[in-house]
N, CA, C and O atoms as a GROMACS GRO file, in nm:
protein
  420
    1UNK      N    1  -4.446   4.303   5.255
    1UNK     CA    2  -4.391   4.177   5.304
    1UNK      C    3  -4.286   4.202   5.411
    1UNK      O    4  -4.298   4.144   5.519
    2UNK      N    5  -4.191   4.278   5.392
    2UNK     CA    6  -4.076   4.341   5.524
    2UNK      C    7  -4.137   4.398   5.594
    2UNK      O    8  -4.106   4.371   5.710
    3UNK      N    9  -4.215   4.469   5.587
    3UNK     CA   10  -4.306   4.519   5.712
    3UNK      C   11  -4.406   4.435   5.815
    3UNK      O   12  -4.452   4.481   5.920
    4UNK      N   13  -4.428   4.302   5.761
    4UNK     CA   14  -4.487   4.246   5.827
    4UNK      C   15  -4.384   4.192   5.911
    4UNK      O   16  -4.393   4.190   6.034
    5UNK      N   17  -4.251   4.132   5.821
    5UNK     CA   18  -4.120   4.053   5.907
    5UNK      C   19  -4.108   4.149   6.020
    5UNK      O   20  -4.046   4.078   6.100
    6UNK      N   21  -4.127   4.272   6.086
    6UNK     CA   22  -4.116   4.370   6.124
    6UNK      C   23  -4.166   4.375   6.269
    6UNK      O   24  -4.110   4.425   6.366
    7UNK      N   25  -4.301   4.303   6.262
    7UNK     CA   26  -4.375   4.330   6.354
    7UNK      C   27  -4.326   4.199   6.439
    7UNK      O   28  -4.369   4.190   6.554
    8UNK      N   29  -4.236   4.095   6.388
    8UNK     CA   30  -4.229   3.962   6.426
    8UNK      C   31  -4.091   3.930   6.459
    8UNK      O   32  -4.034   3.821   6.456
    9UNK      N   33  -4.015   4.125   6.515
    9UNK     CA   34  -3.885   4.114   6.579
    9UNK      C   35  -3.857   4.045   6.666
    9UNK      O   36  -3.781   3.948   6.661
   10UNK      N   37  -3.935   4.101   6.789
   10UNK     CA   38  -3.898   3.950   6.902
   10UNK      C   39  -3.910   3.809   6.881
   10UNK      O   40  -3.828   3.723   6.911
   11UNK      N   41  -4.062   3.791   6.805
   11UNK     CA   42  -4.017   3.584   6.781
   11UNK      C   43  -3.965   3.583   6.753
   11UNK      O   44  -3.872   3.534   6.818
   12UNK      N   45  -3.931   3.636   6.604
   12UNK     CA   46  -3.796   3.549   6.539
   12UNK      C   47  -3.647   3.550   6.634
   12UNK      O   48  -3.572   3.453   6.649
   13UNK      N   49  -3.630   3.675   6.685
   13UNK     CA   50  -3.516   3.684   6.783
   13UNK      C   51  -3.512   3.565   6.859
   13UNK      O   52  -3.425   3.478   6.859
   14UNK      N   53  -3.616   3.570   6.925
   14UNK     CA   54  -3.657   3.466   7.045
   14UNK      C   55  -3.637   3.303   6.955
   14UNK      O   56  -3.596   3.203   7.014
   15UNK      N   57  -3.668   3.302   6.833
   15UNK     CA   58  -3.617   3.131   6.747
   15UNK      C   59  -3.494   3.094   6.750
   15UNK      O   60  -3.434   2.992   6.781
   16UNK      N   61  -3.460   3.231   6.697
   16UNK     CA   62  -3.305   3.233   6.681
   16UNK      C   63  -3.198   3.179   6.766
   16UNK      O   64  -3.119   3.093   6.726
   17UNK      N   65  -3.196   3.242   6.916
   17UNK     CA   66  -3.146   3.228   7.022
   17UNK      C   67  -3.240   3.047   7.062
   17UNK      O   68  -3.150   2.963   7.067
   18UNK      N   69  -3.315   3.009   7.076
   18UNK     CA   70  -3.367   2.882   7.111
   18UNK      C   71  -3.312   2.770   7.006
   18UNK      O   72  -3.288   2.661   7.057
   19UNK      N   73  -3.290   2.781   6.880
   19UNK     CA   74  -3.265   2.728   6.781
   19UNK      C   75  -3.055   2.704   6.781
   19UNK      O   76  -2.984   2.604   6.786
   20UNK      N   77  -3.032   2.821   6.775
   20UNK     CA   78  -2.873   2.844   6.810
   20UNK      C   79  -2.809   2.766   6.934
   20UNK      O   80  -2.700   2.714   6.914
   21UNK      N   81  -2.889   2.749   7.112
   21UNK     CA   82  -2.905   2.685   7.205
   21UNK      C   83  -2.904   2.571   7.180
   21UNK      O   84  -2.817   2.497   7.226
   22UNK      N   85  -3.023   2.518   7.082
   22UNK     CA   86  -3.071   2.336   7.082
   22UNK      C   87  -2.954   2.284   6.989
   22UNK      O   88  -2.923   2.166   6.974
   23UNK      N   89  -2.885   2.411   6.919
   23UNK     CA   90  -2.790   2.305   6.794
   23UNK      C   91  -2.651   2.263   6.830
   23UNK      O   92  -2.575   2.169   6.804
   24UNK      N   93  -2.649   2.409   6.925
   24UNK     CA   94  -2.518   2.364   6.976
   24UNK      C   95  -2.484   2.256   7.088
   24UNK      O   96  -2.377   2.196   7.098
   25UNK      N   97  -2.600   2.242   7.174
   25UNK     CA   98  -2.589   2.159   7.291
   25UNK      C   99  -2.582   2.026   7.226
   25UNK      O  100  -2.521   1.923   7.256
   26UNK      N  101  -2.688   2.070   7.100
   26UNK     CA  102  -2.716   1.869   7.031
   26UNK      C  103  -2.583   1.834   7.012
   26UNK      O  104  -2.548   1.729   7.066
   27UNK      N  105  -2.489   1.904   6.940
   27UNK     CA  106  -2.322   1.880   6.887
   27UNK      C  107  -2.220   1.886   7.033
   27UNK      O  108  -2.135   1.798   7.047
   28UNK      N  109  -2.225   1.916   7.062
   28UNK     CA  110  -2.190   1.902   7.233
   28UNK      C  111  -2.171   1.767   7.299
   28UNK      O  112  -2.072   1.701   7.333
   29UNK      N  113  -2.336   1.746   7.307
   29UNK     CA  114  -2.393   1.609   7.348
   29UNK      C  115  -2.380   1.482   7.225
   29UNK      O  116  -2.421   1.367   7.240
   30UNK      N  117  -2.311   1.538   7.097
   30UNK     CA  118  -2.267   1.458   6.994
   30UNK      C  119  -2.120   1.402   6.970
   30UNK      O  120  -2.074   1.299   6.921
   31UNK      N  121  -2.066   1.523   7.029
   31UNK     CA  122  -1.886   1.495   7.033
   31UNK      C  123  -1.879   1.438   7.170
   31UNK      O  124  -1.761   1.410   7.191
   32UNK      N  125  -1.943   1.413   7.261
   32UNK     CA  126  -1.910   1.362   7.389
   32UNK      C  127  -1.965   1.223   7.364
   32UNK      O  128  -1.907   1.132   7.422
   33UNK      N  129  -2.072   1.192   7.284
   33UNK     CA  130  -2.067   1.072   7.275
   33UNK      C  131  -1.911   0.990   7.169
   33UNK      O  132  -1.829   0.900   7.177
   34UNK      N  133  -1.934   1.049   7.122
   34UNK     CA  134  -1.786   1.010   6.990
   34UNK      C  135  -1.695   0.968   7.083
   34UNK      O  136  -1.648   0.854   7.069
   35UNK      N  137  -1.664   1.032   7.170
   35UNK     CA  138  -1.520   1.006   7.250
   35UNK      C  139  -1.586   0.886   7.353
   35UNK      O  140  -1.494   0.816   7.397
   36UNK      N  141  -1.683   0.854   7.389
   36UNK     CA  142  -1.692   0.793   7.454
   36UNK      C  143  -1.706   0.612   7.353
   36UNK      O  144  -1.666   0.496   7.365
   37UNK      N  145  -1.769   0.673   7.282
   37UNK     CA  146  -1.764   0.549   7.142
   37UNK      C  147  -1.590   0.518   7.089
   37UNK      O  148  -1.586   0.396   7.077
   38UNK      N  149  -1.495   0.555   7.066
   38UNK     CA  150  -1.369   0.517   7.091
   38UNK      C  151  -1.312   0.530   7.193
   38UNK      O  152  -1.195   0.552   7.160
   39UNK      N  153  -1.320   0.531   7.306
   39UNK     CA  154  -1.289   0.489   7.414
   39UNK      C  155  -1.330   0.321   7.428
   39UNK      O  156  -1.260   0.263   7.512
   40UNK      N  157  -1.415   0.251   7.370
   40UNK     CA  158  -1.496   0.196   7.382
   40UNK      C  159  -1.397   0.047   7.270
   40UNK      O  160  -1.349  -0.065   7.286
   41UNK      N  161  -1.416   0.157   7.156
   41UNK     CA  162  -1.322   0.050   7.076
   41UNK      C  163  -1.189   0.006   7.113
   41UNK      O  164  -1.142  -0.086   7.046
   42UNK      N  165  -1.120   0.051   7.205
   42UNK     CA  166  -1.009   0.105   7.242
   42UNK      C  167  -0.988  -0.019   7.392
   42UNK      O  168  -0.889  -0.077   7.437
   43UNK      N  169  -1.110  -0.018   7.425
   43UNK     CA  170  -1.122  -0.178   7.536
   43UNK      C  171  -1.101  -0.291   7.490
   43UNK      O  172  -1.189  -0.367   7.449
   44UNK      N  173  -0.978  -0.314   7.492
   44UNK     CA  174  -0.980  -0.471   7.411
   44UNK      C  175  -0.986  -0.591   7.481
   44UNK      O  176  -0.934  -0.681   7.414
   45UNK      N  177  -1.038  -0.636   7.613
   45UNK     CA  178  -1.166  -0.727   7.675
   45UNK      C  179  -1.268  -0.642   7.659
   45UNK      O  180  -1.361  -0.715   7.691
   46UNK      N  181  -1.314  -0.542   7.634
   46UNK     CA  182  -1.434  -0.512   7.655
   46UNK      C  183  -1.553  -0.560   7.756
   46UNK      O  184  -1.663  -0.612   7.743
   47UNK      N  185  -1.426  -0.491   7.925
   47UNK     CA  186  -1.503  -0.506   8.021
   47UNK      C  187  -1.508  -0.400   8.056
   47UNK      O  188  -1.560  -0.422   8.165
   48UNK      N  189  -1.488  -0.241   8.049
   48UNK     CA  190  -1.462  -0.153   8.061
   48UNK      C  191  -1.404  -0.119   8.183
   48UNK      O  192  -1.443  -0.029   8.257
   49UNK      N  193  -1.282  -0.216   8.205
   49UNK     CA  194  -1.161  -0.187   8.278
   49UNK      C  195  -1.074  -0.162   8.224
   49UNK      O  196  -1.045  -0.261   8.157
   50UNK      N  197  -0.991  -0.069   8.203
   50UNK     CA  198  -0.863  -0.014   8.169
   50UNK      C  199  -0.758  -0.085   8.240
   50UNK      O  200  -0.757  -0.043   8.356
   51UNK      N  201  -0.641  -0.203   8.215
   51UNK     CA  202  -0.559  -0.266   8.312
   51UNK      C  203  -0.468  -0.183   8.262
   51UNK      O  204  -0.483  -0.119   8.158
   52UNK      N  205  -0.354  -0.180   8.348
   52UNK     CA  206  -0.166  -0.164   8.261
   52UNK      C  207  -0.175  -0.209   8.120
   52UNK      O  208  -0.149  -0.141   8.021
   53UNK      N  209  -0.214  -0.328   8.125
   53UNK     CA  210  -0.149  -0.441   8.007
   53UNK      C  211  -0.222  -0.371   7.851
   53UNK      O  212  -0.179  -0.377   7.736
   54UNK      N  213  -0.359  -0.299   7.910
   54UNK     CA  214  -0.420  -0.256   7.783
   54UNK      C  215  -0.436  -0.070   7.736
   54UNK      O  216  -0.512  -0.016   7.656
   55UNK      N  217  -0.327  -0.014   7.827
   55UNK     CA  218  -0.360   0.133   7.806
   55UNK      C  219  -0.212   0.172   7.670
   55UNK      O  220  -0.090   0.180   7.677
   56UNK      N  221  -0.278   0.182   7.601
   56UNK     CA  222  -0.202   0.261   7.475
   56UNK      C  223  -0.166   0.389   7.476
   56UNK      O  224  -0.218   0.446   7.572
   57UNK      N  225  -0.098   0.460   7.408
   57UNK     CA  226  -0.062   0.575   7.393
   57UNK      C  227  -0.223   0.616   7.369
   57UNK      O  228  -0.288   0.637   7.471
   58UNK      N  229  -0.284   0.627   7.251
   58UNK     CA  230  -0.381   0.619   7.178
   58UNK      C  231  -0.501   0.636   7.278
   58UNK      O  232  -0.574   0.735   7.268
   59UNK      N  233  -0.524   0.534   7.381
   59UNK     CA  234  -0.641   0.563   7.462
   59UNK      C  235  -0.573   0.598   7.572
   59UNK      O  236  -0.612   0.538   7.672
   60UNK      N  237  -0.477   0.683   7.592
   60UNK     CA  238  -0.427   0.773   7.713
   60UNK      C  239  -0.484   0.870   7.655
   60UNK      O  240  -0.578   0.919   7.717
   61UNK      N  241  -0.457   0.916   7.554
   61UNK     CA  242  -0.487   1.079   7.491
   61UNK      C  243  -0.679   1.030   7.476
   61UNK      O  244  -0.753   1.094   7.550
   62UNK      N  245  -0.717   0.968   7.423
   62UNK     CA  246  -0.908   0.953   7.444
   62UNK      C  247  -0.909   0.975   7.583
   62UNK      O  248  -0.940   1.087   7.623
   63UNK      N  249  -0.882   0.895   7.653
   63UNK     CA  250  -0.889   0.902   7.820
   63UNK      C  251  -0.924   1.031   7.850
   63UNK      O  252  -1.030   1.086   7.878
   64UNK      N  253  -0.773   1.078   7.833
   64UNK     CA  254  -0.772   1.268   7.899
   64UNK      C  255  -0.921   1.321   7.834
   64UNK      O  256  -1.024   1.331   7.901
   65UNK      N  257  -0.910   1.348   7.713
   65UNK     CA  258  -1.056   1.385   7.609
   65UNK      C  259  -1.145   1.386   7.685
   65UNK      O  260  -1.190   1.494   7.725
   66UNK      N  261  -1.207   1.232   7.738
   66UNK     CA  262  -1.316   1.226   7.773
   66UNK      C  263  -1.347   1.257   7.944
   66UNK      O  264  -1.460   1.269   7.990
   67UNK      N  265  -1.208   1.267   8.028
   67UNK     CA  266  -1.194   1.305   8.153
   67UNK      C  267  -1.184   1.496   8.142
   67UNK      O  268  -1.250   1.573   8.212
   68UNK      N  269  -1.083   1.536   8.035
   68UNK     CA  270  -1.108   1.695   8.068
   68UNK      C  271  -1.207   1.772   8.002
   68UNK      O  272  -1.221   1.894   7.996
   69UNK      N  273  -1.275   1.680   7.954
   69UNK     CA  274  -1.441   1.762   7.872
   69UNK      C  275  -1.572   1.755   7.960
   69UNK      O  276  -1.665   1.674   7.963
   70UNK      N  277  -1.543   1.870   8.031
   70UNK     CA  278  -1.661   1.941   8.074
   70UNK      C  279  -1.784   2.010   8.014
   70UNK      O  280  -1.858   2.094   8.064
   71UNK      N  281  -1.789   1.954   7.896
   71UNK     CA  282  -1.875   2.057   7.803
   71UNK      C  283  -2.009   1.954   7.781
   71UNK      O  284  -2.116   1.971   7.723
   72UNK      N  285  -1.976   1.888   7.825
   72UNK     CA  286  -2.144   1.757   7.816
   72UNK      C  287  -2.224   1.859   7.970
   72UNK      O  288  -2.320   1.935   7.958
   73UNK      N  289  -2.168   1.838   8.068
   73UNK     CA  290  -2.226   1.900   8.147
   73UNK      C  291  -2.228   2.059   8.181
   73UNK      O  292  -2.299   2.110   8.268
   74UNK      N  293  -2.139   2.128   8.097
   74UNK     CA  294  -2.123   2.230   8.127
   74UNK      C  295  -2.231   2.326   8.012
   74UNK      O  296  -2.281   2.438   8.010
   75UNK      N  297  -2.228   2.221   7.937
   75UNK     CA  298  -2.297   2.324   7.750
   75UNK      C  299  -2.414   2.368   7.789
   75UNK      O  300  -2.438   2.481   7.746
   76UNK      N  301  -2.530   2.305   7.880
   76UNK     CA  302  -2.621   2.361   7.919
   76UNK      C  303  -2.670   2.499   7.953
   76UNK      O  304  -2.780   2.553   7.950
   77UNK      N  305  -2.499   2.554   7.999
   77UNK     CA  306  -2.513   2.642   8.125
   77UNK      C  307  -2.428   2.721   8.082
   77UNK      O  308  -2.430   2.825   8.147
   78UNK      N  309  -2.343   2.719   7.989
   78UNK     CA  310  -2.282   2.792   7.948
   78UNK      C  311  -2.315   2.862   7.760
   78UNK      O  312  -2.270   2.959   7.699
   79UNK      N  313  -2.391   2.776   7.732
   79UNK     CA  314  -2.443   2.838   7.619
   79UNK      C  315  -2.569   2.929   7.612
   79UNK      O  316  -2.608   2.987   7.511
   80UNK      N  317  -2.629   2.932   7.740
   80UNK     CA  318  -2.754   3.034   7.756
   80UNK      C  319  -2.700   3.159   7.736
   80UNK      O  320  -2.766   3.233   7.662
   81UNK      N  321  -2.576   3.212   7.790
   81UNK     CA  322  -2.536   3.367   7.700
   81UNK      C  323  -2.494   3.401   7.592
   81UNK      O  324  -2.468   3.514   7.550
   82UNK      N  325  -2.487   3.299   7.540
   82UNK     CA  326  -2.420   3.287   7.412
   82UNK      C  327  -2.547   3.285   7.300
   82UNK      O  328  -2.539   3.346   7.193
   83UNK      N  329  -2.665   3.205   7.342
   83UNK     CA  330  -2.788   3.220   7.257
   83UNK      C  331  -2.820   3.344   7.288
   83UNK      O  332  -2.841   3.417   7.191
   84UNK      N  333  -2.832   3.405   7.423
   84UNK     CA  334  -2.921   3.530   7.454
   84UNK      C  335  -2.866   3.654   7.381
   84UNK      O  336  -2.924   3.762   7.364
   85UNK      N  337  -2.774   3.626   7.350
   85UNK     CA  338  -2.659   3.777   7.290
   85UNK      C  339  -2.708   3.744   7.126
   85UNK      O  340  -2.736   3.832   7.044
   86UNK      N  341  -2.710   3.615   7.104
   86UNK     CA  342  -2.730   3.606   6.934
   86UNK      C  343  -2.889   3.632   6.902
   86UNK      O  344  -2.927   3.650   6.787
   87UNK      N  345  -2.994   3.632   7.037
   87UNK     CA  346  -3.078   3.663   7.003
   87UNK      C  347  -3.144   3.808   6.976
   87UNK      O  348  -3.228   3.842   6.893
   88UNK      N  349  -3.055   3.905   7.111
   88UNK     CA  350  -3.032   4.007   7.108
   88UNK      C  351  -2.983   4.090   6.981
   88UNK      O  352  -3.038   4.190   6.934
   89UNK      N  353  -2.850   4.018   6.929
   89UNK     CA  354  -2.788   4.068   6.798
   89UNK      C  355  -2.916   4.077   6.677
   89UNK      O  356  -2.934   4.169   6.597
   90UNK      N  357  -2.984   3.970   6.691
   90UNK     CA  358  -3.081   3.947   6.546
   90UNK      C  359  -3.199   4.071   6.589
   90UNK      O  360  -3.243   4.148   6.504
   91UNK      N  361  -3.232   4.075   6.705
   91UNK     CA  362  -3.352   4.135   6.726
   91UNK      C  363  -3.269   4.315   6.698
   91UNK      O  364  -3.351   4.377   6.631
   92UNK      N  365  -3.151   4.403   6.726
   92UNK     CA  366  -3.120   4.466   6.737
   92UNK      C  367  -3.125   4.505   6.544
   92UNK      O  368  -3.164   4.600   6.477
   93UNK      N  369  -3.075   4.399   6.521
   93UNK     CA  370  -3.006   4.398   6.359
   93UNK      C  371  -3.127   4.425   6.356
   93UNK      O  372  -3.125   4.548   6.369
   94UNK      N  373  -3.255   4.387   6.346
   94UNK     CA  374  -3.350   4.358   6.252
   94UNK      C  375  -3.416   4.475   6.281
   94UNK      O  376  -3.498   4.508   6.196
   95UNK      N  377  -3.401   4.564   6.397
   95UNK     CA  378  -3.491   4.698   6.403
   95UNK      C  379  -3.384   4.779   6.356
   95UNK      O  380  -3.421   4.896   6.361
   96UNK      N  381  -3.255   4.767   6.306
   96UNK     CA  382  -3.185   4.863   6.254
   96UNK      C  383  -3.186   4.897   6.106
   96UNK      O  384  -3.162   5.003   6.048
   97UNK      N  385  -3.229   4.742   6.050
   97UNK     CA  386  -3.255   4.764   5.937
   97UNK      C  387  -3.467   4.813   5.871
   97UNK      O  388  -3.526   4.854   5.771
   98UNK      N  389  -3.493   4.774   5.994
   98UNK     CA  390  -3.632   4.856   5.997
   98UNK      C  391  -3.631   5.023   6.001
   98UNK      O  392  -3.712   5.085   5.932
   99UNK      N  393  -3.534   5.094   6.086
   99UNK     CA  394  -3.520   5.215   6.089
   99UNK      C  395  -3.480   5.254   5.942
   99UNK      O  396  -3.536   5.343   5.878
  100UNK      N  397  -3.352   5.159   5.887
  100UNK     CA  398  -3.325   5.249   5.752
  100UNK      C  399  -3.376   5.219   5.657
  100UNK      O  400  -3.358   5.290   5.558
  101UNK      N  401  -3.460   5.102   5.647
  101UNK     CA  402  -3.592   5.094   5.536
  101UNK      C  403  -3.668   5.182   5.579
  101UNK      O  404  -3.665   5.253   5.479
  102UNK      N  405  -3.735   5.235   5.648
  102UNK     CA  406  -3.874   5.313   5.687
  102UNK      C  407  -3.782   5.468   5.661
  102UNK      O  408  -3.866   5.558   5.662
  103UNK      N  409  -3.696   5.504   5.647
  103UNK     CA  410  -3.635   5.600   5.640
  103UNK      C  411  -3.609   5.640   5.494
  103UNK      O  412  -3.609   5.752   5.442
  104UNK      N  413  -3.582   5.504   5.434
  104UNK     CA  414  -3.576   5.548   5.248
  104UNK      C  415  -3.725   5.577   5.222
  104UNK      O  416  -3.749   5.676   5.153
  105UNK      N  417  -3.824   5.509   5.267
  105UNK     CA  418  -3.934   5.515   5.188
  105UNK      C  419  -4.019   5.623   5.179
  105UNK      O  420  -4.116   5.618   5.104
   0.00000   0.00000   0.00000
């Protein structure tokens, strides 16, 4: 049964890293909506004009949030090395522990 997992180093590597990519971008593209969803509550005409009369402490600090988060557009592009290294890590791990199983037996 481990010997077959064996032969199936690169896919699984290759899941790993695609899987690690899609989860993190989804949560990414999940907290950027959040901030944009209280920002939202936070409009009280709910014309999505911000006047003087309606900026709070409260949606100054959302504001900044949703103005200095670069990570909706950036997660794309910045998480491809971050999957490729975790895919690397699994595929490395998994022939290391192939060497010292095939070595006890």
């Amino acid at each position: 049964m481990l010997a077959k997992l064996f032969n199936y180093k690169k896919s699984i590597a290759i899941i790993v890293s695609l899987a690690i990519y899609f989860i993190l971008t989804y949560a990414v593209h999940q907290q950027q909506i959040a901030f944009e969803n209280e920002l939202q509550k936070l409009d009280l005409n709910q014309d999505g004009i911000y006047t003087d009369n309606e900026v709070s402490p409260e949606q100054k600090e959302v504001i900044e949030k949703v103005q200095n988060s670069t990570s909706d557009t950036m997660a794309p592009y910045t998480l491809i090395p971050f999957a490729a290294f975790c895919g690397l890590f699994t595929f490395f791990g998994l022939k290391m522990i192939e060497k010292y199983t095939l070595k006890n037996n």
